[in-house]
C-alpha positions in Angstrom: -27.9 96.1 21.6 -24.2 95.6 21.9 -23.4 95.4 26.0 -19.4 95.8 25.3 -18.1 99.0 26.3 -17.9 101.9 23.3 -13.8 101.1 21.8 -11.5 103.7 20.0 -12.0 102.9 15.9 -9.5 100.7 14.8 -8.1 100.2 10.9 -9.8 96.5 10.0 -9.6 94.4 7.0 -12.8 93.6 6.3 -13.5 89.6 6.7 -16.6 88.3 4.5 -19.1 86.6 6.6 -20.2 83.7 6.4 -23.2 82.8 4.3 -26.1 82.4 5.8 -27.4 78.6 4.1 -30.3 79.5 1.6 -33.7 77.8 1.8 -35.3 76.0 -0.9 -34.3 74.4 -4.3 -30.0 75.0 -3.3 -30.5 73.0 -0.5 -31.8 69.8 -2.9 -29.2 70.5 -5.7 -26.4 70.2 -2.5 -27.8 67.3 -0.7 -27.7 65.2 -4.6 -24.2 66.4 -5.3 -23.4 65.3 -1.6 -25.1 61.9 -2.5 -23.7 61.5 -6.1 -20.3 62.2 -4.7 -20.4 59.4 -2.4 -21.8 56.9 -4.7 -19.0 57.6 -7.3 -16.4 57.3 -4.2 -18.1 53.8 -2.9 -17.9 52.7 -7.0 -14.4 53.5 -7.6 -13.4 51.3 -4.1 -15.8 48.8 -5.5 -13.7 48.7 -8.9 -10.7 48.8 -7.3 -11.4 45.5 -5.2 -12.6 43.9 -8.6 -9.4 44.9 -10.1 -7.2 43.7 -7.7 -9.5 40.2 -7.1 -9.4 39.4 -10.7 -6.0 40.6 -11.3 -4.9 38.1 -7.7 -6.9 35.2 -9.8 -5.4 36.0 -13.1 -2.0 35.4 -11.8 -3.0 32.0 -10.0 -4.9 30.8 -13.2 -1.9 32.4 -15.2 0.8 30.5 -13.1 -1.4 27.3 -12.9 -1.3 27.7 -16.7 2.1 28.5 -17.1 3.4 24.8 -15.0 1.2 22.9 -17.8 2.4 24.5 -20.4 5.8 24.0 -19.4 5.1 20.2 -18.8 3.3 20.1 -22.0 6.3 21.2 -23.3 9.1 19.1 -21.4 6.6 15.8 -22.6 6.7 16.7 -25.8 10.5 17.3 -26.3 11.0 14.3 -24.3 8.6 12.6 -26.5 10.8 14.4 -30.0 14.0 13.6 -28.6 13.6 9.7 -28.6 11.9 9.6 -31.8 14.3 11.2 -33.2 17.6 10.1 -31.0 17.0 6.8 -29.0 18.8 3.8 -30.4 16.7 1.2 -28.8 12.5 0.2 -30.1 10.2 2.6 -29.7 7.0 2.7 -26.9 3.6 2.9 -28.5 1.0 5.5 -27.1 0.0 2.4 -24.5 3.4 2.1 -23.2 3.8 5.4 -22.7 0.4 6.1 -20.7 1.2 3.2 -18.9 4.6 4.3 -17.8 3.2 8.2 -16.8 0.9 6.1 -14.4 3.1 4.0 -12.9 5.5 7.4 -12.5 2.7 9.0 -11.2 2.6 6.9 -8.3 5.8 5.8 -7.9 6.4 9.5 -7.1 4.6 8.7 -3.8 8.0 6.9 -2.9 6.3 3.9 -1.4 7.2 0.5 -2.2 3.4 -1.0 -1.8 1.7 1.3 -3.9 1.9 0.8 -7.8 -0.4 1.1 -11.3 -1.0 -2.2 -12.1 -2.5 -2.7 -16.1 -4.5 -5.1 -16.5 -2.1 -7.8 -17.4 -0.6 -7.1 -14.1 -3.7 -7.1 -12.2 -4.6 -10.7 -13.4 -1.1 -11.8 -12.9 -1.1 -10.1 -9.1 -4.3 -12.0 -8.3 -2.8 -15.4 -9.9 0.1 -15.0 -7.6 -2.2 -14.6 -4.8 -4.3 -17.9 -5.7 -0.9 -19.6 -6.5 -2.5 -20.3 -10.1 0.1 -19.4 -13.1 2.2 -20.7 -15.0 6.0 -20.7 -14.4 8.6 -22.5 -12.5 7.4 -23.7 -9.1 9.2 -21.3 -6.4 8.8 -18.3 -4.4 10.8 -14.9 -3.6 10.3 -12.6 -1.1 12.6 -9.0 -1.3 14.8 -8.1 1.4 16.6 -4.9 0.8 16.2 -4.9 -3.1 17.2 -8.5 -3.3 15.7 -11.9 -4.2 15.6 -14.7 -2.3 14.2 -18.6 -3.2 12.0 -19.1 -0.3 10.6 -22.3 -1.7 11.0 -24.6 -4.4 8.2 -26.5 -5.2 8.0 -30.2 -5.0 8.0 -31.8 -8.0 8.2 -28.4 -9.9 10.3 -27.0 -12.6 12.9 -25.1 -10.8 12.9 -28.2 -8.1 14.1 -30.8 -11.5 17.0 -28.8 -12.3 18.5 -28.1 -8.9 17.3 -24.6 -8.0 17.7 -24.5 -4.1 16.0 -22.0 -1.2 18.0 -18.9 -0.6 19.3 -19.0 -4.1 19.8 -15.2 -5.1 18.9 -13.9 -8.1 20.8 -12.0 -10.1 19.6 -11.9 -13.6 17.1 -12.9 -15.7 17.9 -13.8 -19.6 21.1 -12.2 -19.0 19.5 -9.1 -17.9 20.3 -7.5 -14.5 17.5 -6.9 -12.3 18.3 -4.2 -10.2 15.8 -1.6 -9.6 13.4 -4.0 -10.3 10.0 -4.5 -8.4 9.7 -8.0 -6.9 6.0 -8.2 -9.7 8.2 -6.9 -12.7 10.4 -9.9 -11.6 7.7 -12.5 -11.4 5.9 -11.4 -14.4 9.4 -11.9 -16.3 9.8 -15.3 -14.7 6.4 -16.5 -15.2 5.2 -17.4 -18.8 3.1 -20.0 -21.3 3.5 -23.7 -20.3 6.9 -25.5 -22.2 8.4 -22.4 -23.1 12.0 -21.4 -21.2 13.7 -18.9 -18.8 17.2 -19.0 -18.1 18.0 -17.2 -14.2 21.6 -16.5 -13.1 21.2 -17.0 -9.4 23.9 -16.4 -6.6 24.3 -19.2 -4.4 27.3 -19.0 -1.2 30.6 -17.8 -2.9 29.5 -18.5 -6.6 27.2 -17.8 -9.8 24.9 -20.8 -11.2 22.6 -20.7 -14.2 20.0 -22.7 -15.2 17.4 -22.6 -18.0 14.1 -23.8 -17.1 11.1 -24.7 -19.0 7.8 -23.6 -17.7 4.8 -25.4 -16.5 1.6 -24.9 -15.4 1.3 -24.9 -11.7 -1.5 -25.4 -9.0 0.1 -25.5 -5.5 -2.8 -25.5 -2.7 -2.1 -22.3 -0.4 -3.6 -24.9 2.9 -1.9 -28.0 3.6 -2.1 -30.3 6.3 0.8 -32.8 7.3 0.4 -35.3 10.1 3.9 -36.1 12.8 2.1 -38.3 15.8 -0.3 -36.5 17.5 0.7 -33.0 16.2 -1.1 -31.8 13.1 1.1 -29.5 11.0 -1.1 -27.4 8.9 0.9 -25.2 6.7 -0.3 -21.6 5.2 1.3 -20.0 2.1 -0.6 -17.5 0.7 -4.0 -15.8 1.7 -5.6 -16.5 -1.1 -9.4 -16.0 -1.8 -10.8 -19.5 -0.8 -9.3 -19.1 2.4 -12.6 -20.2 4.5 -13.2 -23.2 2.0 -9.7 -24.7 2.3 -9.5 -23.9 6.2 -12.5 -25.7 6.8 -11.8 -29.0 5.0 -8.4 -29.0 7.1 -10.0 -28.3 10.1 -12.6 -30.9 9.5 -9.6 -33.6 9.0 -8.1 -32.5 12.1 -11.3 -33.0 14.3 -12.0 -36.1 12.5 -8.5 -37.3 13.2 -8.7 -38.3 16.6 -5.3 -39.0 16.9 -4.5 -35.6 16.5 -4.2 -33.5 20.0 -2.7 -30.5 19.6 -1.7 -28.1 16.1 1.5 -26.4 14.7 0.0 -23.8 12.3 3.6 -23.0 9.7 3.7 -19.3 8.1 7.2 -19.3 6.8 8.1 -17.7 3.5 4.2 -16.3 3.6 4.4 -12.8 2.5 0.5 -12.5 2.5 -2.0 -11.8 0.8 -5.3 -10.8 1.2 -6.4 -8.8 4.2 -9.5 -10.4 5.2 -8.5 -14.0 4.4 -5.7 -13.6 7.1 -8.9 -12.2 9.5 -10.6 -15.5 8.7 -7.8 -18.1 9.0 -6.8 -16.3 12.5 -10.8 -16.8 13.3 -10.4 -20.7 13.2 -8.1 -20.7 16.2 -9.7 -17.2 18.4 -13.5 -16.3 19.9 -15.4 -15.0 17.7 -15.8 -11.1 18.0 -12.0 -11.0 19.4 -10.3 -8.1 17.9 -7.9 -9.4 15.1 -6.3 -5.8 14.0 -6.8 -2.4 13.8 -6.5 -0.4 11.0 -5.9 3.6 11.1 -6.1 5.5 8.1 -6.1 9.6 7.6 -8.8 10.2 10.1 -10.6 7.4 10.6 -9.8 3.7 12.6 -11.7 0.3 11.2 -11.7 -2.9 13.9 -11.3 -5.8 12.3 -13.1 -8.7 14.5 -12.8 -12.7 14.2 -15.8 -14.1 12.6 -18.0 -17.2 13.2 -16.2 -20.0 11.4 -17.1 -23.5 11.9 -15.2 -25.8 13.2 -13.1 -23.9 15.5 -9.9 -25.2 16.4 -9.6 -22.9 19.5 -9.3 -25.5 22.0 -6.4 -27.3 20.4 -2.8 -26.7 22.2 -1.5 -24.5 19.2 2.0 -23.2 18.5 3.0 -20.9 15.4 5.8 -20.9 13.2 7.1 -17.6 11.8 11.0 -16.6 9.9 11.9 -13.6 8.7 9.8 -13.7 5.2 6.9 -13.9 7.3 4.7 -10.5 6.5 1.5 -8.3 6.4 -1.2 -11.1 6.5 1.1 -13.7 8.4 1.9 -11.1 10.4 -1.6 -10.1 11.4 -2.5 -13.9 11.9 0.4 -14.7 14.1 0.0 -11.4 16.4 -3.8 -12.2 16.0 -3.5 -15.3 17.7 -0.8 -14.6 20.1 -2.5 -11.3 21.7 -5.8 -13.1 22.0 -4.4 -16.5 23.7 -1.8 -14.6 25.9 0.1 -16.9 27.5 -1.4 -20.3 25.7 0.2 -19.9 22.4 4.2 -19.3 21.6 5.3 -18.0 18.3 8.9 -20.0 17.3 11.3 -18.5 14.5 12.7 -15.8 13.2 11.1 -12.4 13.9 8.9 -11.6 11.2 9.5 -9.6 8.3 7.4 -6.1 9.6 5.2 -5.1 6.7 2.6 -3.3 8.9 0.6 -1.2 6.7 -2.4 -1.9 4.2 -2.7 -1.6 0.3 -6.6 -1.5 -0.8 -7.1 -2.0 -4.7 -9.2 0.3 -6.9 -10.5 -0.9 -10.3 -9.7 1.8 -13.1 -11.2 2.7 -16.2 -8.6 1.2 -18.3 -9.0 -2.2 -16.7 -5.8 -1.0 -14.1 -6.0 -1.6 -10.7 -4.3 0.8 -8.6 -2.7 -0.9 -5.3 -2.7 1.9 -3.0 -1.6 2.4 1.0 -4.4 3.3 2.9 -3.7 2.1 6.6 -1.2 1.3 9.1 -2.4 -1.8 11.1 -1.8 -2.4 14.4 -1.6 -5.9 16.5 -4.7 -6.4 18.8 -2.1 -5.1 21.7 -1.8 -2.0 19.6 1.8 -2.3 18.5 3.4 -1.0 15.7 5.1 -3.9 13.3 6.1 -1.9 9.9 10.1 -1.9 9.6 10.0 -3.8 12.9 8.1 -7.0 12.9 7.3 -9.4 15.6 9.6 -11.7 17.4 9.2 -14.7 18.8 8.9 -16.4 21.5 11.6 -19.0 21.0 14.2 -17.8 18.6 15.7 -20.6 16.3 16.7 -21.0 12.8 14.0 -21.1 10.0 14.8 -24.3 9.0 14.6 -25.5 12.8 11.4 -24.1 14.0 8.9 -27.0 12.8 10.9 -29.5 14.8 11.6 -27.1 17.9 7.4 -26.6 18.1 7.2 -30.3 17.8 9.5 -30.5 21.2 7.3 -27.7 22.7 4.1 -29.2 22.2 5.5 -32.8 23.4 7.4 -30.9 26.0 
């Protein structure tokens, strides 16, 4: 029953009402249209998505392909273009792999790090162990020139007047700027009785000399006698370095004459790593931190090892100049850090090579010499581009004779 009150009839427009929802086989037929339309809606977002992943990763795989086919490219019209247009001989396939690798890491603009073939690497190890054949000097690079650090007694260079700090200017009339101090060696190096001729640059004038090549076995570990002081003198870090430091150090304790020790690292540029951990050993406690090494994320303490004999308890005073580096710079701050206060460094400060180059054997029968660390002193300082400086400042040529005074004094 309606409770409103009874109203006056009023014109309407007559409004459908709504349907009532029907029971029974409609209802199913709605609820699977309801369901099919939201599976077709979920699989047209799924699509989508697809579509737009694999159309993202087409691009990256399309622009990844796109850079080698444009360097494919550039090789090969470099490659055309001096076939066809250089003047000069032409590089075989070696020469030219070889010369990709060494682009490929001189790219990482770092003057340690090179592709050495296998030439090289044989070569780079001779100059380590002082074994080759060539003239009888060294260089060390100072701002991309060359400097005679030592001529060798009784060698080659020494015969025909070739003096230390000679610069070099070319080599068989070739200039050697932009040259890398191994490509210099390996073109000054060669078989026994065969000849080089070096243009050198010595005060205010240019001298020449052509020089025939010998073989030549200089010991890396010497050891001079002046009174009392044993001089023992160090020039590359070579891979006997235990062997050759224990006959000295045998001499010296057998020598009792001999009271106190000059160790000499001028014109050492180094060598390797761990040999410059053992010869520091001979003069340190065992387990006294020699370096530290910090790579990318990880730090390596290198520690004095048990050497035999020990010349620890000698009065000790080390000679450094300004070609002193990386190994000889490790041994010098080695020392000096651990005996603070009983052992002076004389010279010139040291040349400030203070990272690390590891080599990695390749398939080719390369080696790649790669930077892999920064070392630090056992004091934790920084040395690359700076180097250490001494304790007494004096002239390179001086410093042997001014530790003799301060080891008398």
């Amino acid at each position: 029953m309606n409770s409103e009150p009874a109203k006056e009839p009023q014109k309407t427009q007559a409004i459908p009402s709504k349907p009532k929802p029907k029971i029974g086989g409609d209802t199913k037929g709605a609820r699977s249209s309801l369901l099919l339309s939201i599976a077709l809606s979920l699989a047209t977002m799924l699509a989508a998505v697809f579509l737009i992943s694999t159309t993202v990763l087409g691009y990256l795989l399309l622009d990844g392909n796109i850079l080698t086919i444009r360097t494919n490219l550039t090789r090969n019209s470099i490659s055309e273009l001096i076939n066809s247009q250089y003047i000069g001989d032409k590089p075989d396939d070696q020469q030219i792999l070889e010369g990709e690798l060494k682009g490929l890491v001189q790219s990482l603009d770092d003057p340690y790090s090179q592709y050495l073939t296998e030439e090289e690497t044989s070569e780079f190890r001779n100059a380590i162990n002082e074994e080759y054949e060539g003239i009888g000097v060294r260089f060390a690079e100072r701002e991309g020139i060359f400097v005679i650090t030592q001529v060798m007694d009784g060698g080659p260079a020494q015969s025909v007047g070739v003096e230390e700090e000679d610069v070099l200017l070319s080599i068989e009339g070739e200039d050697i700027n932009n040259e890398t101090l191994e490509e210099v060696v390996s073109k000054i190096k060669g078989p026994a009785g065969t000849d080089v001729t070096l243009s050198f640059y010595r005060g205010d004038e240019e001298v020449e000399f052509t020089i025939t090549r010998a073989k030549i076995e200089s010991q890396t570990v010497t050891l001079e006698k002046d009174g009392n002081i044993g001089i023992i003198q160090i020039t590359s870090f070579s891979d006997d370095m235990r062997i050759k430091m224990q006959e000295v150090a045998r001499q010296i304790i057998d020598d009792e004459s001999i009271d106190s020790i000059i160790v000499d690292l001028r014109s050492n540029t180094g060598g390797i790593l761990n040999s410059g951990i053992v010869a520091t050993s001979f003069f340190v406690d065992e387990g006294d931190v020699v370096t530290y090494e910090v790579g990318n994320d990880d730090q390596r303490v290198d520690k004095a090892i048990a050497v035999e004999p020990s010349l620890k308890e000698y009065p000790l005073v080390v000679v450094v100049d300004n070609f002193s580096a990386s190994a000889s710079e490790i041994m010098a701050a080695g020392i000096r850090d651990n005996r603070d206060g009983e052992v002076l460094l004389v010279g010139e400060t040291t040349f400030g090579k203070g990272v690390v180059q590891k080599l990695f054997p390749l398939p080719d029968g390369g080696t790649l010499k790669l930077t892999v660390a920064q070392w630090l002193t056992p004091n934790k300082e920084e040395i690359d581009e700076v180097g250490i400086e001494p304790d007494i400042e004096v002239d390179s040529v001086d410093a042997v004779e001014r530790a003799k005074e301060v080891l008398r004094g």
